[in-house]
N, C-alpha and C positions, 0 to 999 in steps of 0.2 A: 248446366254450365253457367251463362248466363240469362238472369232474368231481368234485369231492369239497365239502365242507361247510366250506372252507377260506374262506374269501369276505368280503367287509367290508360290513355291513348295514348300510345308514340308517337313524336312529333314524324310527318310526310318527307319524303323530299321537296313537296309543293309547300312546306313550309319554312323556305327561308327566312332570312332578315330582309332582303329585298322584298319577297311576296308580303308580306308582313305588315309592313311600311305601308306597301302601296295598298294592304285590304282596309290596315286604316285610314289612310290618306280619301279613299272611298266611302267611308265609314262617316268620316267627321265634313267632305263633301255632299253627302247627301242628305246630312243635318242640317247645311246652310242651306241647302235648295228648300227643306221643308221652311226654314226661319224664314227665307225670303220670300215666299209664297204666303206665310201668315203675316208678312210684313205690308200687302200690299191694302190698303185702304179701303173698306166697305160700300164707300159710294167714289163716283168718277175723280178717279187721282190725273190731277193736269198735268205731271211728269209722266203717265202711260196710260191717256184714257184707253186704249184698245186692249190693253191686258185686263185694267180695272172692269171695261166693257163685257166682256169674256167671262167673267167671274160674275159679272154685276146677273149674266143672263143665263148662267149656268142654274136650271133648278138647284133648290137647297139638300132634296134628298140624293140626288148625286156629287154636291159638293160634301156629305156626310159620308153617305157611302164610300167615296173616296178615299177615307182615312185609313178603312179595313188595306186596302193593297198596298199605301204608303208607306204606314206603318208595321207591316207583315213585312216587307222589304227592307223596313232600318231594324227587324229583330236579326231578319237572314247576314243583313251585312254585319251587324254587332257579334250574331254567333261567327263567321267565317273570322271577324279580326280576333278575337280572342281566343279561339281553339287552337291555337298553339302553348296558347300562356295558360290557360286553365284547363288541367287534366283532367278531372270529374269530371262527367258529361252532364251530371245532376248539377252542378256547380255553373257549368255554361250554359245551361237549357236557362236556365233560373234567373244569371246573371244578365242574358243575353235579353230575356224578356223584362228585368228592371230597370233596365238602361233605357230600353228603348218607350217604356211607360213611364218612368219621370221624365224623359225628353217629351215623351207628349204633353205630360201637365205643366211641367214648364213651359212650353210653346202655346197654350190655350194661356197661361197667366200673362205672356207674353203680349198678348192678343186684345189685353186689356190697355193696352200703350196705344195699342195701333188706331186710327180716327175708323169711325164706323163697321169695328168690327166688336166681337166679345168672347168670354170663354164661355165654351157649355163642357156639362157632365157630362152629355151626349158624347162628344166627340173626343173624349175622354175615353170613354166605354169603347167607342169604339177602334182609338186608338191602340187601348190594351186587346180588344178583341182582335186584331189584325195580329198582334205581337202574338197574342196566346194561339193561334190558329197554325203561324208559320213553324213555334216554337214545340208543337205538339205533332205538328208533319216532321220535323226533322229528329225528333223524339224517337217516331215512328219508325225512319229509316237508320238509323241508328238503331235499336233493336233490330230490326231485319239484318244489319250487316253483320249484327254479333251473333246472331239465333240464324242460320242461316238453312 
């Protein structure tokens, strides 16, 4: 019957105009919270030395690592705002995961603004790796609820 996540979904009742609004109202907040976190300055910012502190002493391979859950969480949010509006599930798996890895490279070129910080490919990689992880679990359960 079905084999793949190609499929045409009917809008939920958990999919009004209210819910809607507010998954992207969520969507497009949790995009500033990433901007404003790659906004904050690489060496002691004297408008927040104790956040700048925080970051300054956070090892570097957990501030990488970090990108993987961030950004696996702006693909989950991206897929929930749009699965109303785009029926394909190939179409949103896809869409879900583009959005949320141009928003990553954009925010590493961003990063080039910011005093004492920079972009890496790294955190690139691993921003699309976070996106491609969440968007291949929900891949996954979406085939199980169709293949049941």
């Amino acid at each position: 019957m079905y084999q793949h996540a190609n499929i045409q979904r009917p809008l939920t009742k958990h999919q009004t105009p209210l819910v809607m609004a507010i998954n992207i109202l969520l969507t497009f907040g949790y995009m500033t919270g990433i901007y404003w976190l790659s906004s904050i300055p690489g060496d002691i910012d004297s408008e927040s030395p104790l956040l700048s502190s925080i970051i300054l002493w956070t090892p570097p391979a957990i501030q990488n690592l970090a990108h993987i859950p961030l950004f696996g969480m702006l693909a989950f949010l991206w897929h929930r705002s749009l699965n109303p509006l785009i029926k394909n599930s190939r179409l949103l798996l896809g869409t879900a995961f583009l959005l949320t890895t141009g928003f990553g490279m954009a925010d590493e070129l961003h990063q080039l603004q910011v005093p004492g910080r920079y972009a890496s490919l790294t955190d690139m990689a691993l921003d699309a790796l976070g996106a491609f992880l969440t968007i291949w679990i929900l891949s996954r359960e979406q085939n199980k609820a169709a293949n049941p």
